[in-house]
C-alpha positions as CSV (number, residue, x, y, z in Angstrom):
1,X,-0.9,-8.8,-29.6
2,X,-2.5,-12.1,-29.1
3,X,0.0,-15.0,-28.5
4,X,-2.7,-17.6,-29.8
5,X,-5.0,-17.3,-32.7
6,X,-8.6,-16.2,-31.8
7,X,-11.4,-18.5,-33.4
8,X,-13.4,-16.8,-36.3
9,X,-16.4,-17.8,-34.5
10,X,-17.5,-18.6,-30.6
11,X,-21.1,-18.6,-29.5
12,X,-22.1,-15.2,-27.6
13,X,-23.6,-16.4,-24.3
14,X,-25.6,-14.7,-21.8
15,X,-23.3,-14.6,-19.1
16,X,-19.4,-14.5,-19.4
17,X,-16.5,-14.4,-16.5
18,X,-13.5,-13.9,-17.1
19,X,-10.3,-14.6,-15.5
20,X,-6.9,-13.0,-16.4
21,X,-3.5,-14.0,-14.4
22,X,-1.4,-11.1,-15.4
23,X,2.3,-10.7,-15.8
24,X,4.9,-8.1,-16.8
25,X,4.5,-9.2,-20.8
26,X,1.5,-11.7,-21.1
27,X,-1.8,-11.6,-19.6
28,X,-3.1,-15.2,-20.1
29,X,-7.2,-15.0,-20.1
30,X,-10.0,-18.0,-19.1
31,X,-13.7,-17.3,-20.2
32,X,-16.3,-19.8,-18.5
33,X,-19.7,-19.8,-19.0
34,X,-22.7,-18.2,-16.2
35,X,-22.3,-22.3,-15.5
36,X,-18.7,-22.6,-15.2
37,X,-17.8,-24.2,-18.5
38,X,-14.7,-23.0,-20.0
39,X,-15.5,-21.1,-23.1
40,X,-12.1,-20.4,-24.6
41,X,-8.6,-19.5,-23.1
42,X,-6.1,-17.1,-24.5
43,X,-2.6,-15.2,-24.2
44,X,-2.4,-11.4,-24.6
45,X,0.3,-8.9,-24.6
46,X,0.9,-6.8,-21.3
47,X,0.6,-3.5,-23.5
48,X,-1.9,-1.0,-24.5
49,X,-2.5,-3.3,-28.0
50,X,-3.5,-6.3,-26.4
51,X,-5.5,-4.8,-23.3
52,X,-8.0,-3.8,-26.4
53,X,-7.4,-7.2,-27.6
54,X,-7.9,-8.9,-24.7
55,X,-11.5,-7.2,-24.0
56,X,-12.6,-7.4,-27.6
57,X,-12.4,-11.0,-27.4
58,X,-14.0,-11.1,-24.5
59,X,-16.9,-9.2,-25.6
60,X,-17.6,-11.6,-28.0
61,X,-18.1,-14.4,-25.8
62,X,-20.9,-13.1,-23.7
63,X,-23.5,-10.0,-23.5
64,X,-23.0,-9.7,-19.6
65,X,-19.0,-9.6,-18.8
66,X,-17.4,-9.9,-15.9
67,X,-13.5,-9.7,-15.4
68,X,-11.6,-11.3,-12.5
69,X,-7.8,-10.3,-12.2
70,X,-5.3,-11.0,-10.5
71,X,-2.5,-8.4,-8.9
72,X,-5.3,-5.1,-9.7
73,X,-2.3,-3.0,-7.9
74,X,0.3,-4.4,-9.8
75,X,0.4,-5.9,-13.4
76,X,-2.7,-5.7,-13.8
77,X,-3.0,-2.1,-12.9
78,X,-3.1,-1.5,-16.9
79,X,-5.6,-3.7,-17.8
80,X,-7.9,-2.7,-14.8
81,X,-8.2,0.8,-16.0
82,X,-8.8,-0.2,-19.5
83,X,-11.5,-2.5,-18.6
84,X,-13.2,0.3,-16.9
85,X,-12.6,2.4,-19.3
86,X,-15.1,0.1,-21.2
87,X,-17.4,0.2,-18.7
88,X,-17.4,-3.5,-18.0
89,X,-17.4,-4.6,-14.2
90,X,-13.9,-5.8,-12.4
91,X,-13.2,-7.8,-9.5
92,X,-10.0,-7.9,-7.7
93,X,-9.0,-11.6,-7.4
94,X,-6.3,-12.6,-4.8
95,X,-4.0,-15.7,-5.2
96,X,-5.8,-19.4,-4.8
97,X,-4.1,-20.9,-1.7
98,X,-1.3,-23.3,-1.3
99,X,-3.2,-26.0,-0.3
100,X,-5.4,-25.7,-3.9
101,X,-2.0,-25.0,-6.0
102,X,-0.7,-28.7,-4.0
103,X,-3.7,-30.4,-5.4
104,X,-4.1,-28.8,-8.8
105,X,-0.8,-27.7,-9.7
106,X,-0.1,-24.6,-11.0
107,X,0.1,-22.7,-14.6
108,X,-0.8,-19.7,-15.9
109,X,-4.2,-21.1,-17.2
110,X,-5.0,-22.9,-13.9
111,X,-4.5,-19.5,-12.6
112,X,-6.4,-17.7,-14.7
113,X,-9.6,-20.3,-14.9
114,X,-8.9,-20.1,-10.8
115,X,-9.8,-16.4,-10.6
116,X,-12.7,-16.6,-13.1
117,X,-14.3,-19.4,-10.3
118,X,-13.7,-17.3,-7.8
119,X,-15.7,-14.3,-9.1
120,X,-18.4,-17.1,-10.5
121,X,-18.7,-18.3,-7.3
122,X,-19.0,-15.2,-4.8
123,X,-15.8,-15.9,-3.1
124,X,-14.3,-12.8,-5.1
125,X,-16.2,-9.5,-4.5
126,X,-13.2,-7.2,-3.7
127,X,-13.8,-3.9,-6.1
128,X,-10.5,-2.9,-7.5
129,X,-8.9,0.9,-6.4
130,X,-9.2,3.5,-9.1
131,X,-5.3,5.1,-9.8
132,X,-6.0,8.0,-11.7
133,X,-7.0,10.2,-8.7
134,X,-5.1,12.8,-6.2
135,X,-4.4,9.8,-4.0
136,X,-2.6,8.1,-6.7
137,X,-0.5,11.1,-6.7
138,X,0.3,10.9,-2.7
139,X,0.6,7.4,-2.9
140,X,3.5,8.1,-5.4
141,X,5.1,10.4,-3.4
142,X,4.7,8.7,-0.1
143,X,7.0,6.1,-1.6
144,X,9.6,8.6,-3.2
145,X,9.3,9.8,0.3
146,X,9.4,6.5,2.3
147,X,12.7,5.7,0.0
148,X,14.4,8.6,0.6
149,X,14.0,8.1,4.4
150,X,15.2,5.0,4.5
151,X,18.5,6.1,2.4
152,X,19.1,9.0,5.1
153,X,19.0,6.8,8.2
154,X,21.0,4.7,6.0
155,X,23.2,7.8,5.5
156,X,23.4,8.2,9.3
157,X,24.3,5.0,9.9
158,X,27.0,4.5,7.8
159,X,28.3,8.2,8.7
160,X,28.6,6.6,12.3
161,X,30.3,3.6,11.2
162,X,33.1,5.2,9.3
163,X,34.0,7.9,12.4
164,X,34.3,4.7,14.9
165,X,37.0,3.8,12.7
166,X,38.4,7.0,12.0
167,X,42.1,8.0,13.3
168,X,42.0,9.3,17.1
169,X,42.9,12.9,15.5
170,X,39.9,13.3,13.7
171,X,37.4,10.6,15.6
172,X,37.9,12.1,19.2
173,X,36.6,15.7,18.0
174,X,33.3,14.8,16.1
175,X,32.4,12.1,18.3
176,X,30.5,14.2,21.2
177,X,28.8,16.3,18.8
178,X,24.9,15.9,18.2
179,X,23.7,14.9,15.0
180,X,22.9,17.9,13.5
181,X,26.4,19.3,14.3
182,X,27.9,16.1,13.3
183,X,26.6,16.4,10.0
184,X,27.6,20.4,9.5
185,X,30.8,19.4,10.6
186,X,31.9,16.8,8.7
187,X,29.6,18.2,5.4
188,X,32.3,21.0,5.9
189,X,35.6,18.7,6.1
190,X,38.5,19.4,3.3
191,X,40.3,16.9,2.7
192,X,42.7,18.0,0.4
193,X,44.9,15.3,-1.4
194,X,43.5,12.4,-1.0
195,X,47.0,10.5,0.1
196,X,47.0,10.0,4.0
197,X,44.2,7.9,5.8
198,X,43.3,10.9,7.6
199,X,42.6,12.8,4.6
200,X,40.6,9.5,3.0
201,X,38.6,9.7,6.2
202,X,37.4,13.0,5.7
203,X,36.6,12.8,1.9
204,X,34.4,10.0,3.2
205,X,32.7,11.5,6.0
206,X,32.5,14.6,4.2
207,X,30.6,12.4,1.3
208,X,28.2,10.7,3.0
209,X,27.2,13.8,5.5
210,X,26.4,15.8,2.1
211,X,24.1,13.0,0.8
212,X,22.6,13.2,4.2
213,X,22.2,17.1,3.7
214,X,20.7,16.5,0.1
215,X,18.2,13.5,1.2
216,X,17.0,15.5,3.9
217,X,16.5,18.6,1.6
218,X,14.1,16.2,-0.8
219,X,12.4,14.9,2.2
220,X,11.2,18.2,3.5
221,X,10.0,19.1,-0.5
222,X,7.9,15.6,-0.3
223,X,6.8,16.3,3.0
224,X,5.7,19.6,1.7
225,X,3.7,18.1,-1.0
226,X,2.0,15.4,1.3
227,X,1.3,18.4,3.8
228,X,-0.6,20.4,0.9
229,X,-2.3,17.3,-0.8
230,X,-3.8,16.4,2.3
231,X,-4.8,19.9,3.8
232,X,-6.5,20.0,0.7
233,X,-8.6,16.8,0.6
234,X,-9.1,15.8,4.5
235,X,-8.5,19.1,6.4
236,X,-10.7,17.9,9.3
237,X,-8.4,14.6,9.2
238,X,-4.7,16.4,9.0
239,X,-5.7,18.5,12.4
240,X,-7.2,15.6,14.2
241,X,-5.0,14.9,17.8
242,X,-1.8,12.7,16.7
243,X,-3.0,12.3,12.9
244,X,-0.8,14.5,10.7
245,X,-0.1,15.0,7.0
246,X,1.5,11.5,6.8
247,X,-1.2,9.2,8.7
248,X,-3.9,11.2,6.9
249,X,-1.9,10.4,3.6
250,X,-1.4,6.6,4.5
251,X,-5.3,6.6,5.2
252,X,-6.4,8.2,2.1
253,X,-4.1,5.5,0.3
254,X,-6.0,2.5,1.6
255,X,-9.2,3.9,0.9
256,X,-8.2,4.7,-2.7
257,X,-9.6,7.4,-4.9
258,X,-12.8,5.3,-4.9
259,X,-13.5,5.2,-1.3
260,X,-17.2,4.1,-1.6
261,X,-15.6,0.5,-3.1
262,X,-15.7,0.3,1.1
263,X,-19.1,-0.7,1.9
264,X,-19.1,0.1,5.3
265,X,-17.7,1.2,8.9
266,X,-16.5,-2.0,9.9
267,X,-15.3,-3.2,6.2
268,X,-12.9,-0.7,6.6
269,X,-11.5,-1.5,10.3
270,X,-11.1,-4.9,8.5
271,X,-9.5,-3.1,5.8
272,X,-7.4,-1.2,8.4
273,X,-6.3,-4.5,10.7
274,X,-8.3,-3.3,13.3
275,X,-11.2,-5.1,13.7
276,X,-11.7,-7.3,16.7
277,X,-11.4,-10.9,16.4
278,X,-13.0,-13.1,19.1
279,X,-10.2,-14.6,21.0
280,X,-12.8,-16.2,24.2
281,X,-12.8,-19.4,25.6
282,X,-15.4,-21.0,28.7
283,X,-15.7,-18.4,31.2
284,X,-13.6,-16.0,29.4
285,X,-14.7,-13.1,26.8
286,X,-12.1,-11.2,25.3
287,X,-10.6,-9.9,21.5
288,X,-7.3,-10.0,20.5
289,X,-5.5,-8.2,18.2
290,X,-5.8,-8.8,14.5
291,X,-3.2,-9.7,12.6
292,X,-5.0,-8.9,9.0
293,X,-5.6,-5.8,6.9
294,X,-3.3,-3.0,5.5
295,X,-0.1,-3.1,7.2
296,X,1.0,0.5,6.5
297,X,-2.8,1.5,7.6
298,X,-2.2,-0.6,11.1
299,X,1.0,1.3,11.8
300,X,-0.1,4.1,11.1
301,X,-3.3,3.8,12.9
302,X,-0.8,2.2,15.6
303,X,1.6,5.6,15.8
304,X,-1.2,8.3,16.1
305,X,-2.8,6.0,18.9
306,X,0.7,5.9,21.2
307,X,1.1,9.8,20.4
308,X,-2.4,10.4,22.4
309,X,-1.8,8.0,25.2
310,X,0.9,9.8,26.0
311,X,-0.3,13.5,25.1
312,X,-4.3,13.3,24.7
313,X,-6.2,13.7,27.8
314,X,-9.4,12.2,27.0
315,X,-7.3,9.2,25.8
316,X,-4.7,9.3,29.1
317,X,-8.2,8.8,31.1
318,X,-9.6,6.2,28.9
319,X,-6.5,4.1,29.3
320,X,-6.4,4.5,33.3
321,X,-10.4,3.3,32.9
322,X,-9.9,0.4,31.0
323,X,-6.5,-0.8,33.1
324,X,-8.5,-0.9,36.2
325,X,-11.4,-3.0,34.1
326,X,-8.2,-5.6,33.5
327,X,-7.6,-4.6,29.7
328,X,-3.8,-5.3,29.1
329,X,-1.9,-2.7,27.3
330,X,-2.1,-4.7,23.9
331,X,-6.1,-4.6,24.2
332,X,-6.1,-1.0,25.2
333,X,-4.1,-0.1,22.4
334,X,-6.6,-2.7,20.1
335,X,-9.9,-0.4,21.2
336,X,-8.4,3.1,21.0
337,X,-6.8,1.7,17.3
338,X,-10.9,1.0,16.5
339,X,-12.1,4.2,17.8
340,X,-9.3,6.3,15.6
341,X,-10.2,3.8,12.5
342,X,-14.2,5.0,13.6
343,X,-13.1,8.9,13.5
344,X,-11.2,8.3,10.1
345,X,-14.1,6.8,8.8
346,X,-16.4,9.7,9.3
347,X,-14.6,11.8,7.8
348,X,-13.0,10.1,4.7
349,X,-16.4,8.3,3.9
350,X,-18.2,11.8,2.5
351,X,-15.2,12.6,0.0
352,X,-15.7,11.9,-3.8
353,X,-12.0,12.6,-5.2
354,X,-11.7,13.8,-8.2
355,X,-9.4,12.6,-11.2
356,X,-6.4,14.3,-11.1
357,X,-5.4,16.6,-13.9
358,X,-2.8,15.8,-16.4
């Protein structure tokens, strides 16, 4: 529901931008004119209610629309798909700068006329990713999987912690085991009465090698799912050298279910953090790294790379090549991370993914 009254009556123009700074309960909206004159300024409700709201009133203000929001990925994921629902054209608008929030200050309206100017002025051309695809549903359960992972090691850590404290009766038999023992072992403690230390010891260790057990158990049923999603969508990708279900997946989530929103073969090494970025001074010509783009896409990028220096043939010569040219390690890694981004390209860029069914 609108937090302000809308007036009865606004002037339709030709051209209208606007800008919405989005929030967990309130969208706050800026319309400015094709000459940036600000039309009228609103509050909406972050629900279903005042999305239609929100775009009605915007309708109304001009017969060309254009909307700029902030945080597409986020809370403004909503709004997003209801504007394309509509049919009306989005940009993705990122956060103005410090330096510009120092001099302006900073509100939710400054915000909001701030991303309408960005689109108005060509500094904002980012299209938006689409989340009602099969990627959506890997990027979902990359992160039930990424979460588990984290609680297992954290699982394995703590497991290790308690049996360096553990009474020399119990501590000086588990210690030299291997992990996987470890855990059988101590998943298979009985503790009893819980009224000695010992006893406490083993009701602990017995605890947290069972939640190990159970993690690793939805892990493998998330990795299963990844595995099939991506065999399915990018088999080509999945079976490439050092790739797997998991890059592949990581790939397919930067590109988005809209991957053609990526205008071209180097847009997306910029996407990826890989593109070069001239690092030469005088005499000297070189690239460095770049320290841009999709983290998660870099590292991943980054793992398959150090899995076929070390395994891949082709790559093991490329690297002895460039070494004896003078490339350091860091700028051999740099190339064969553009070269992987080049091969991912080529064979993501043909896909048109379908919405996924409910």
């Amino acid at each position: 529901m609108s937090m302000s009254p809308v007036p009865e009556v606004v002037q339709q123009r030709h051209r209208a931008v606007i800008g919405v700074d989005t929030h967990k309960y309130v969208h706050v909206a800026v319309a400015l004119d094709e000459f940036g004159g600000i039309i009228d300024a609103q509050r909406f409700a972050a629900d279903r209610a005042g999305y239609t709201q929100l775009i009605d009133w915007a309708l109304g203000l001009g017969r060309k629309l254009t909307f700029g929001i902030e945080g597409t990925g986020s809370y403004g994921a909503g709004l997003t798909a209801a504007v394309r629902r509509r049919d009306i054209g989005v940009i993705e608008v990122l956060r103005t700068d410090r330096r510009d929030r120092r001099l302006r200050g900073k509100n939710d309206t400054i915000d909001a006329e701030n991303a309408a100017r960005a689109v108005l002025g060509g500094h904002a051309t980012a299209v938006p990713k689409v989340n009602d695809g099969v990627v959506e549903m890997l990027r979902q359960i990359k992160v039930a999987k990424d979460i588990a992972v984290k609680a297992r090691t954290a699982a394995m850590i703590s497991l290790k912690a308690v049996l360096v404290n553990a009474p020399p009766e119990l501590r000086e038999p588990l210690q030299p085991l291997s992990k996987m023992a470890l855990i059988d072992r101590c998943a298979g403690l009985r503790p009893g009465p819980v009224t000695t230390v010992p006893a406490a010891t083993k009701h602990a260790l017995r605890s947290i090698a069972r939640r190990w057990q159970q993690l690793n158990e939805e892990i493998k049923t998330h990795q299963a799912l990844l595995t099939d999603l991506t065999g399915q969508l990018v088999p080509q990708l999945v079976t490439a050298f050092g790739v797997g279900p998991d890059t592949a997946a990581e790939l397919l989530i930067v590109a988005g279910d809209n991957i053609d929103r990526v205008r071209s073969e180097p847009a997306w090494a910029r996407l990826c953090g890989v593109a070069p970025v001239p690092a030469s001074s005088g005499l000297t010509t070189r690239h460095r790294l770049n320290r841009g783009g999709h983290r998660q896409a870099n590292a991943a990028l980054y793992r398959a790379v150090i899995v076929r220096m070390q395994h891949h043939e082709p790559t093991k010569a490329y690297v002895t090549r460039r070494t004896l040219e003078g490339k350091t390690k860091a700028e051999i890694i740099r190339c064969l991370k553009r070269h992987l981004a080049r091969e991912a390209w080529a064979l993501l860029r043909p896909l048109r993914i379908a919405p996924a069914t409910a």
